[in-house]
PyMOL commands that place a pseudoatom at each C-alpha (Angstrom):
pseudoatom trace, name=CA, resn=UNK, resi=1, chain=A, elem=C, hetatm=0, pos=[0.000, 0.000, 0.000]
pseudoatom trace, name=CA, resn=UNK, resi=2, chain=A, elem=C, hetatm=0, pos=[2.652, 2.587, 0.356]
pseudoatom trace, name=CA, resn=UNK, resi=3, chain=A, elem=C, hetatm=0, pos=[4.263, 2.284, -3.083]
pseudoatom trace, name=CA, resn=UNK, resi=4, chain=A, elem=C, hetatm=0, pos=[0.508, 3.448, -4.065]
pseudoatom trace, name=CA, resn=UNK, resi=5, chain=A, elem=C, hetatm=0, pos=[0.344, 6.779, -2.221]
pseudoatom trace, name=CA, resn=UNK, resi=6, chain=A, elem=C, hetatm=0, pos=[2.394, 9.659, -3.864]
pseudoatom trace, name=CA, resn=UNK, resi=7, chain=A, elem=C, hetatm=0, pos=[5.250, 11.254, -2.048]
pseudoatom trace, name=CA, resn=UNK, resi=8, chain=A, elem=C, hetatm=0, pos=[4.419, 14.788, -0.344]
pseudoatom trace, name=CA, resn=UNK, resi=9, chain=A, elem=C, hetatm=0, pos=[6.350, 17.468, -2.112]
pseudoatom trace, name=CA, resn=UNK, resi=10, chain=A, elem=C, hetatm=0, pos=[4.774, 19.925, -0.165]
pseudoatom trace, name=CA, resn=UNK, resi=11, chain=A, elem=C, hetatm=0, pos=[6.904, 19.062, 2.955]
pseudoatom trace, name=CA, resn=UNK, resi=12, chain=A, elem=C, hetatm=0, pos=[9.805, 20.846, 3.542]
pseudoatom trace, name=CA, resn=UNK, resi=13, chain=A, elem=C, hetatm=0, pos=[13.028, 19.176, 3.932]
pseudoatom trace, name=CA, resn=UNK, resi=14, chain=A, elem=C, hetatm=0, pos=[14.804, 19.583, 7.134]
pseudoatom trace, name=CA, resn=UNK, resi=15, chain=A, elem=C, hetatm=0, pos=[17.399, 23.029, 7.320]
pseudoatom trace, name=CA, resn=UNK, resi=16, chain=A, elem=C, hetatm=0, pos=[20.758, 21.663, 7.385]
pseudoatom trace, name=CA, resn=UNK, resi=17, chain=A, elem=C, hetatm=0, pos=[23.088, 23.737, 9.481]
pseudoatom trace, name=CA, resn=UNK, resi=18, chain=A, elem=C, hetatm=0, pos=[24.948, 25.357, 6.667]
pseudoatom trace, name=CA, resn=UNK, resi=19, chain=A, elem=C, hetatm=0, pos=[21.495, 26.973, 5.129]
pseudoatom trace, name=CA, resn=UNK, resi=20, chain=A, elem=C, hetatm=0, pos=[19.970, 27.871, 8.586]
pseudoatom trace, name=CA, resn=UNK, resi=21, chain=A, elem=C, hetatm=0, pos=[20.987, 31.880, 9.307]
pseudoatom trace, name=CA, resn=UNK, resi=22, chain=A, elem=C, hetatm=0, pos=[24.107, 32.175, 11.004]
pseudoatom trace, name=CA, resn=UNK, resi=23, chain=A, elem=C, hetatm=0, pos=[22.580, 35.429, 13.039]
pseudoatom trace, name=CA, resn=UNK, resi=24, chain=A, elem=C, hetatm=0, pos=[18.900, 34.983, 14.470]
pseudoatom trace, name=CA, resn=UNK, resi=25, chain=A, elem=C, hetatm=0, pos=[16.850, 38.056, 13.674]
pseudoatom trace, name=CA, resn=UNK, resi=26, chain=A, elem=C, hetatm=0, pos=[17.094, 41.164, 15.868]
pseudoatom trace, name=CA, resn=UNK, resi=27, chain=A, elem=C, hetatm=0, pos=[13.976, 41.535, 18.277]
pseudoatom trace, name=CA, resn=UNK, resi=28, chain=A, elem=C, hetatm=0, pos=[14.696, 45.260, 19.099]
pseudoatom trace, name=CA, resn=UNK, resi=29, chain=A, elem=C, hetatm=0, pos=[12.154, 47.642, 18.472]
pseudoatom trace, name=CA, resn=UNK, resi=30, chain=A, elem=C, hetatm=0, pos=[14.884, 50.577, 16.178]
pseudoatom trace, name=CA, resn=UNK, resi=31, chain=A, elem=C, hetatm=0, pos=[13.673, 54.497, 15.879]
pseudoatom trace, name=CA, resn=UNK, resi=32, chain=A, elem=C, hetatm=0, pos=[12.590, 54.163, 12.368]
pseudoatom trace, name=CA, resn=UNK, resi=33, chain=A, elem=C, hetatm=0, pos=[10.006, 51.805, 13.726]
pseudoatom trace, name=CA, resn=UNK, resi=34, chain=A, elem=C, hetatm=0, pos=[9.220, 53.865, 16.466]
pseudoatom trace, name=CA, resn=UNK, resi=35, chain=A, elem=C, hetatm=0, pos=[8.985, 56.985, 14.119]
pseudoatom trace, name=CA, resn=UNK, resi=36, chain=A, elem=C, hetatm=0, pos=[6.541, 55.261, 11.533]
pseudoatom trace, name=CA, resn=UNK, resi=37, chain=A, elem=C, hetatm=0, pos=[4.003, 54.150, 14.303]
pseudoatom trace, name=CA, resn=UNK, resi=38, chain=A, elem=C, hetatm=0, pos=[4.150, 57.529, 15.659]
pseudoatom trace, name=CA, resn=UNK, resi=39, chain=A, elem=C, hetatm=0, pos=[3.677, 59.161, 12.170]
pseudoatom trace, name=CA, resn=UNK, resi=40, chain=A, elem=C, hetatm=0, pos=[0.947, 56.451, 10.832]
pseudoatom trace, name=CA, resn=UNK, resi=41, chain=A, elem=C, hetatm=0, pos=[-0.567, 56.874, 14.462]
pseudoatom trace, name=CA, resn=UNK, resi=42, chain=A, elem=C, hetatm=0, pos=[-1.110, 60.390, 14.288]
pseudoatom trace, name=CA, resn=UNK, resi=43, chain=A, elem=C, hetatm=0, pos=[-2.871, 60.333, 11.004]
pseudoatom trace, name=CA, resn=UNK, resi=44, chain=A, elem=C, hetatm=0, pos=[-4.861, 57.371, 12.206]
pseudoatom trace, name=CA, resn=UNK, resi=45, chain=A, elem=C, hetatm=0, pos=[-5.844, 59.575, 15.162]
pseudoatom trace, name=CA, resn=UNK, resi=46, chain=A, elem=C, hetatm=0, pos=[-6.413, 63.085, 13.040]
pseudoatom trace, name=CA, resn=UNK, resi=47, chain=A, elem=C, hetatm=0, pos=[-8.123, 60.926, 10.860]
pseudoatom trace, name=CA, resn=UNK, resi=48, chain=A, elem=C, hetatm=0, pos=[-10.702, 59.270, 13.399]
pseudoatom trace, name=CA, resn=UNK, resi=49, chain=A, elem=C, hetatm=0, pos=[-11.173, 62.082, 15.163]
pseudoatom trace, name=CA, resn=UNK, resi=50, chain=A, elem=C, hetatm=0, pos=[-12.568, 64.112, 11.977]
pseudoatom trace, name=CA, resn=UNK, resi=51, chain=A, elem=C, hetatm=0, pos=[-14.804, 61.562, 10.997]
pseudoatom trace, name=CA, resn=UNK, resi=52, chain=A, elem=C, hetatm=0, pos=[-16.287, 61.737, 14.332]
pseudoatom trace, name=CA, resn=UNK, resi=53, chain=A, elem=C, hetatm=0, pos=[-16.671, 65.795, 13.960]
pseudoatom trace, name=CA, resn=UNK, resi=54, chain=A, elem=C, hetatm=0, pos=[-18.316, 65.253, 10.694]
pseudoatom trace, name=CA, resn=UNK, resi=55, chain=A, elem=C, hetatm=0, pos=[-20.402, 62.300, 11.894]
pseudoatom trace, name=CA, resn=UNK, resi=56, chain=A, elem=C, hetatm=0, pos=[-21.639, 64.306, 14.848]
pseudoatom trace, name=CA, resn=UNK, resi=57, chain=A, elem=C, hetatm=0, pos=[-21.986, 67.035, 12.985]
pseudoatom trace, name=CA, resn=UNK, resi=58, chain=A, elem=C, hetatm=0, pos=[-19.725, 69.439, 15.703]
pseudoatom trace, name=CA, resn=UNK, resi=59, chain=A, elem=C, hetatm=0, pos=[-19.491, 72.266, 13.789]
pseudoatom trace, name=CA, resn=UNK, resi=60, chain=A, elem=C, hetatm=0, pos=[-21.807, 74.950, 14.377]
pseudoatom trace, name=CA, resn=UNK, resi=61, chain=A, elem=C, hetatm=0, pos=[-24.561, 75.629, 11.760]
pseudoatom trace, name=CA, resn=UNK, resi=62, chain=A, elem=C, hetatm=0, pos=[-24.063, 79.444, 10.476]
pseudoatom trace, name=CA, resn=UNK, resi=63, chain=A, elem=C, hetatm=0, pos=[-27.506, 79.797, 9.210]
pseudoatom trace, name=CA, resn=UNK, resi=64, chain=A, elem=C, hetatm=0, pos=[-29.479, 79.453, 12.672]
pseudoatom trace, name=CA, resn=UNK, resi=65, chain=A, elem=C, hetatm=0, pos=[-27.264, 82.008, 14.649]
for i in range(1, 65): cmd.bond("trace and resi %d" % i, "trace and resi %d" % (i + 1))
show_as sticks, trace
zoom trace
């Protein structure tokens, strides 16, 4: 029966030592990182927080003053 099922090719082979990274990745969180979230999380925040004005409708209506 096993000559009738079909090898997996999908499988990985095993990393041998001399393919495996020498170096494991760094974990450390560098500025650039640090900068981006800031940056991406201030324009998340403008952004939220103006769809909430216009949802809410917060600015004042000129015609009924």
């Amino acid at each position: 029966m096993a000559d009738v099922m079909p090898e997996t090719p999908f499988l990985q082979a095993p990393i041998s030592p001399a393919t495996a990274p020498a170096v494991p990745p760094s974990r450390e969180v560098v500025p650039v990182e640090i900068g981006l979230a800031i940056g991406f999380g201030l324009v998340f925040l403008f952004g939220v927080i103006a769809w909430l004005a216009w949802l809410f409708d917060a600015e004042p209506d000129r015609d009924s003053q």
